[in-house]
Every structure is written in C-alpha cells, then in structure tokens.
N, C-alpha and C positions, 0 to 999 in steps of 0.2 A: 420631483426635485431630486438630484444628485445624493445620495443619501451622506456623503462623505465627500467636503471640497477641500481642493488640495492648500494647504495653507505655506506661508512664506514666511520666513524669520524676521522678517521684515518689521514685523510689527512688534521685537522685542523691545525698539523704541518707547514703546505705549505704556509700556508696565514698568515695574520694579524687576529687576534679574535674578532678585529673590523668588519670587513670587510666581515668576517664567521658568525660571529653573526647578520650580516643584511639579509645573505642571505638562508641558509640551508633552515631554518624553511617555508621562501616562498615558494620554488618547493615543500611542500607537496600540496601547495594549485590551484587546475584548474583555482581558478577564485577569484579574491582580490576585487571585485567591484558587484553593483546589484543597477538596477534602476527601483522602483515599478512601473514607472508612475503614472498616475492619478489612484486615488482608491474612492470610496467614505467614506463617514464620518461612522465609526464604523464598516466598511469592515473587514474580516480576509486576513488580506495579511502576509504571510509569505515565507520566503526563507531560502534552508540549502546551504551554502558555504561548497563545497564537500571535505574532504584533503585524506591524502593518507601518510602513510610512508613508504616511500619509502628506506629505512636505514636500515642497519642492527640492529642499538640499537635500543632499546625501546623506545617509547617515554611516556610521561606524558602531557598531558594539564593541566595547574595548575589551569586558572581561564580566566575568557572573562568580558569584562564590554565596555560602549556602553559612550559615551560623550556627548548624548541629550537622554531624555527619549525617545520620538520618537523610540528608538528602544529597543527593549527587547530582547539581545540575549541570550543561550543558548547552554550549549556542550553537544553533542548528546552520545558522551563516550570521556574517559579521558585517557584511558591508551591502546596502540596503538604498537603489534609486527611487524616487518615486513612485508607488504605488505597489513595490516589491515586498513580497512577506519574508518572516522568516521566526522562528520559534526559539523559548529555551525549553529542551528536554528536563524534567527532572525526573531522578530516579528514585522513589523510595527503597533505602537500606533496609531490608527486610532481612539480609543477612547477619547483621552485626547489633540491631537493636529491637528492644520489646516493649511494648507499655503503649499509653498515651505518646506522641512525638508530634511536633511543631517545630518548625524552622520558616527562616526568613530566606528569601534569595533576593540578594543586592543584582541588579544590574547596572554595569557602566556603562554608559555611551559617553563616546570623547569627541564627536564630531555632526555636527556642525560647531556643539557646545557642548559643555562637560555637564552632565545630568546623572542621577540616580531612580533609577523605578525599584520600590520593594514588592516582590511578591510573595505570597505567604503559602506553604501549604500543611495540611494537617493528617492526623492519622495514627490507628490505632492497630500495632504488631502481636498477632497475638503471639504468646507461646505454648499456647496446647490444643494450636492445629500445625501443621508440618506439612508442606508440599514437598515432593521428590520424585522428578527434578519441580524447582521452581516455577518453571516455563515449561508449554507442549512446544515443540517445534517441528515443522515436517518442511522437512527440504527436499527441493528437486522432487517432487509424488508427479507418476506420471496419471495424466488427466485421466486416463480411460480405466485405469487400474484403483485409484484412491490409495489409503493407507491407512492404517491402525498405529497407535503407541499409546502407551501407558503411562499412569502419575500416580504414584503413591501417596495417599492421605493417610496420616498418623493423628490420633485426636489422644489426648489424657485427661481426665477427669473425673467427668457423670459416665455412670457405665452404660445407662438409657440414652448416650449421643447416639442421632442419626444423622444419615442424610439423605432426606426423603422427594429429593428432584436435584435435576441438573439443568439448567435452563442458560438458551443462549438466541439470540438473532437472527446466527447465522445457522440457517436452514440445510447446510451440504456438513454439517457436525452433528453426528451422532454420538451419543455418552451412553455408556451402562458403567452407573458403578456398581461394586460387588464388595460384600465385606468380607474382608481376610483375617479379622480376628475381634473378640472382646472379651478382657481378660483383666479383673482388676483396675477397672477403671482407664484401661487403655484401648481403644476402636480404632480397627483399621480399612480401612480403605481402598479396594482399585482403581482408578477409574478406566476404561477402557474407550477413547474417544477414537473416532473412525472419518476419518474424510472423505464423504461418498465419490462414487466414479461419477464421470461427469463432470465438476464442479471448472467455474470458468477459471480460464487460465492465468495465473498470473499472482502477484504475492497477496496476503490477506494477515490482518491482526484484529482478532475477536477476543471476548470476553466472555469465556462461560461461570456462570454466577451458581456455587453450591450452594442448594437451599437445605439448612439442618432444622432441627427440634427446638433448638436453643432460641428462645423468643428474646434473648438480649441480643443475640451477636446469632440474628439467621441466616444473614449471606453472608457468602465466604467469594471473593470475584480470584477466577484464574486464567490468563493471557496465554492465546492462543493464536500461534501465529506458523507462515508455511508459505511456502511458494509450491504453485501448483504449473506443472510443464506439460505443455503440448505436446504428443507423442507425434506430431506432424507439423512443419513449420513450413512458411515461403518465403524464398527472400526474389525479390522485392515484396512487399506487401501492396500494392499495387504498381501496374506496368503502364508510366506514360512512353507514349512510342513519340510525340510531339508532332511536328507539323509534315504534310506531304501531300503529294500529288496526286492526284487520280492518277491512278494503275500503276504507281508507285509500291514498289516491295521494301517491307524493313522488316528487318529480323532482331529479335530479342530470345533470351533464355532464362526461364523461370528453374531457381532451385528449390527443392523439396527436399530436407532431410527428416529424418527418423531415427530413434536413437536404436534400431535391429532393423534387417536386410528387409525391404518390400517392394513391391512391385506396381507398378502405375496400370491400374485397370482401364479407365478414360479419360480422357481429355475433351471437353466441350466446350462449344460455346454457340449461339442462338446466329449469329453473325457467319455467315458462308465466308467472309475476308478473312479468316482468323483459319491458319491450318496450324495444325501441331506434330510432332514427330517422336512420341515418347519410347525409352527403352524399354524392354519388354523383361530385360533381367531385373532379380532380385539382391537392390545392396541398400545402402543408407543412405545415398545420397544420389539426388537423378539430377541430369543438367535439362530441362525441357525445351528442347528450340521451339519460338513461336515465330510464322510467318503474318506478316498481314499488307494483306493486297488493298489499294486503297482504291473505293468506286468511284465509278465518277459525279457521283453529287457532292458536291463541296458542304462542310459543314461540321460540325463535332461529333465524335464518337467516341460510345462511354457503352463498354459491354464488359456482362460476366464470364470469365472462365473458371468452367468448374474440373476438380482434379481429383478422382477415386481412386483410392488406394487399397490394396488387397488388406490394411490393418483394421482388421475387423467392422469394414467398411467405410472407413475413414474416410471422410470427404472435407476440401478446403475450396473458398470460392476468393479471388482476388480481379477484381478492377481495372480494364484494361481502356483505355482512355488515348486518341489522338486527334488532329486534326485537317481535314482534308481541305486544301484548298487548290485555288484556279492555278496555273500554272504559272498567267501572270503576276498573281498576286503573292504568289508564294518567293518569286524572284525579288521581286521588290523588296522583301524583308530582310 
C-alpha cells in the first residue's frame, strides 16, 4: 500500500475550518520538535525540519519567525507542487545566548489556505566550553592531497575536565586533540582534524561528537563541513554520440582539466570503433578528439573509455553510448 496518498482540499467541506485549519498543514511535517542538547558557546548547531506536500494544490510558505532569538530559522523554498519537499533551517544562536533555551517557530502558509504549524526546538548553551572557530570548514581540499585545520577548545571550571575521545561517522575524518593548557580551572584544547586523501568527491556536513569526564554534560557535537574536489574532472560526464549508420564516422571531444599542467598517458577502450587522438603536451586542460566508426551490426552501443593521467596515476572512466542502425531505418526517422 502507498505509504502516503495524495489528498485534495476537497474534502474541507466535511469538517469544521476550525478544525481543518489546525490540522492539514501538520501531516506535511515528519517532525514538529528538535532538541540540540548540550552545544558549546558559539558552536554551529543547526537543524532543517523536513515537510513534504503531500496535496494535490500548491502550496505557498508565506513566512517563519521564531519567539526567542535563540533561534534563527529559515525556509529553504516557498512554493511546493505535489509531492515536492522543502525544509525550514533553523539555527541555534550559540553566539548571543547561554543557559537552558526553548523557542517556538510559527510557520505561515497562505495558500491553498492560511494555516499555522508550530515547531518547537530546545537546547542547552553552554558557557564554559568555547569553540573557535565555531565550525571546521575545508573548502575546495583537493581529493588526492586531503587537508588539516584546527579548532580551539577552551573549557572553565573543574581543573580535572577532559576530553577523553572524539568520535564521528565519518570514517575519511581524522581527530587528535592535544591539550594546550590547565591552569586554574581553565583547559585548553586543539583539536587537530584531518580529511584523509582519497575521500569521494563532493561536499559533506558531519558531526564530530567530543566525549569529556563530565557525566552530566559528556558530549559536546561539533559540525563539520567541506567540499572535497576532484583533481581531475570530464566534461561531458558521459558521451552520447546518438544514432548512425554502419561505417558511419562521428567525432566528439572529451575535456579533461586539472587544476596544474598534466599530461594524457592513455586513452582506451575495449571497442576497435572508438580511436582517439590525445595531446602529448603538459597544460590543465586537454580537448580529447574521439572518432567512432560504426560496424555494421545494427544495434546499441554502450562502452567504457578510460583516460590515464600522468597525476599520480590518476585515472577517469566515462560512458560512451550510441546507436547503430540500418540505413533504411535510420532515414526514416
């Protein structure tokens, strides 16, 4: 059974407007509540409250607002057809408050009909942990190299605070923290996180969770986040050549950049119809001509080409796909 059927306004006939009006707009929502736990002081904690229209009419998000600064939320898109998702961000202010904090987030929607959903989130700021910066970020890391940066923990208190693990998900994050001082009730902090080489390409937002001594308040969660870049790209990412004839020639050109000067070692592919013509110089950007001679057995073709690069053996494989037909059959289309 459909786990979610799409519903129609139709039926606000059936009910009170009262009564329609409290409830529609909440079944787009999975989840109406979110509790940060303990964060430390100027941490990025945030959360997106997931919706979903589930409706045949359109809907419209008119507007979100939040009933303690504490939270900064945010609509991630406003205008939603059937079956389209879309989120509200919220941010907890880790910068400007401390303590126990609770807020409400109203949201509008003004269309099909004017509705209210309240979402709640909760959360408790400390002030004698300190991140700095708030966030890891690693931007543009090239994939084969990784990256290191650092985050300063500051702790006040008990002079026996540790922090005795750093524990995360994501398997391509490596942590060493190191203590940089304890002095009067004051512990300090490195941590030294490391985005191994390797790690697949593309952006990532994790949570690494410090685990301290303190059996009230053990985890501390710190958001980590990064785009990691392919030191080798193609454009196309795969090459349709489309329809042709036996012993039909079509030519295409695959580009390859790099962000420093390299050199195209081979060109392959399993398929005799496929030749290539690569430059032999060293720059950041190669135009690769592909020829492909088409056989004379009619039918579809779907082969890899593979592309070796003198960067530290860098290899890319992309998809080369066309379709061979009769001569008469191919006129006729």
């Amino acid at each position: 059974m459909i786990r979610h059927l799409v519903m129609s306004f139709a039926f606000v006939g059936l009910c009170s407007q009262a009564a329609f009006a409290q409830q529609w707009a909440y079944k787009m929502f999975q989840e109406t509540s979110h509790d940060f736990g303990a964060v430390a002081r100027s941490a990025k904690s945030e959360y997106v409250f997931e919706m979903q229209n589930i409706f045949e009419e359109d809907i419209h998000v008119a507007g979100v607002r939040a009933s303690c600064g504490c939270a900064i939320p945010r609509i991630l898109k406003h205008d939603l057809k059937t079956w389209e998702k879309s989120g509200i961000l919220v941010e907890f202010n880790t910068r400007s408050f401390l303590g126990q904090r609770k807020a409400t987030i109203t949201v509008t929607i003004d269309r099909p009909y004017y509705a209210e959903v309240q979402l709640t989130i909760t959360g408790f700021i400390r002030g004698d942990v300190v991140f700095d910066p708030g966030t890891l970020k690693f931007d543009a890391v090239d994939q084969d190299e990784g990256a290191t940066q650092t985050v300063n923990v500051t702790y006040a208190g008990r002079s026996d605070w540790q922090i005795v693990d750093v524990r995360s998900a994501n398997t391509n994050l490596v942590v060493e923290p190191v203590e940089t001082q304890r002095f009067n009730g004051r512990v300090g902090y490195q941590l030294r996180v490391q985005v191994k080489p390797d790690t697949v390409a593309g952006f990532f937002s994790d949570e690494m969770v410090l685990i301290t001594n303190d059996s009230r308040q053990q985890k501390i969660p710190l958001l980590v986040e990064g785009n990691i870049v392919s030191p080798l790209t193609l454009s196309p990412s795969a090459l349709a050549l489309g329809a042709v004839i036996p012993g039909e020639t079509i030519s295409r050109k695959i580009v390859v950049r790099a962000n420093k000067p390299f050199r195209i070692v081979r060109v392959g592919c399993r398929d005799g119809c496929f030749q290539f013509n690569p430059s032999q110089e060293a720059k950041t950007l190669h135009l690769i001509p592909v020829h492909f001679t088409a056989g004379e057995q009619s039918g579809e073709v779907s082969q890899e080409i593979e592309i070796e690069t003198d960067l530290g053996g860098a290899t890319r494989t992309l998809l080369a796909t066309a379709t061979i037909r009769a001569e008469e059959s191919a006129a006729g289309q």
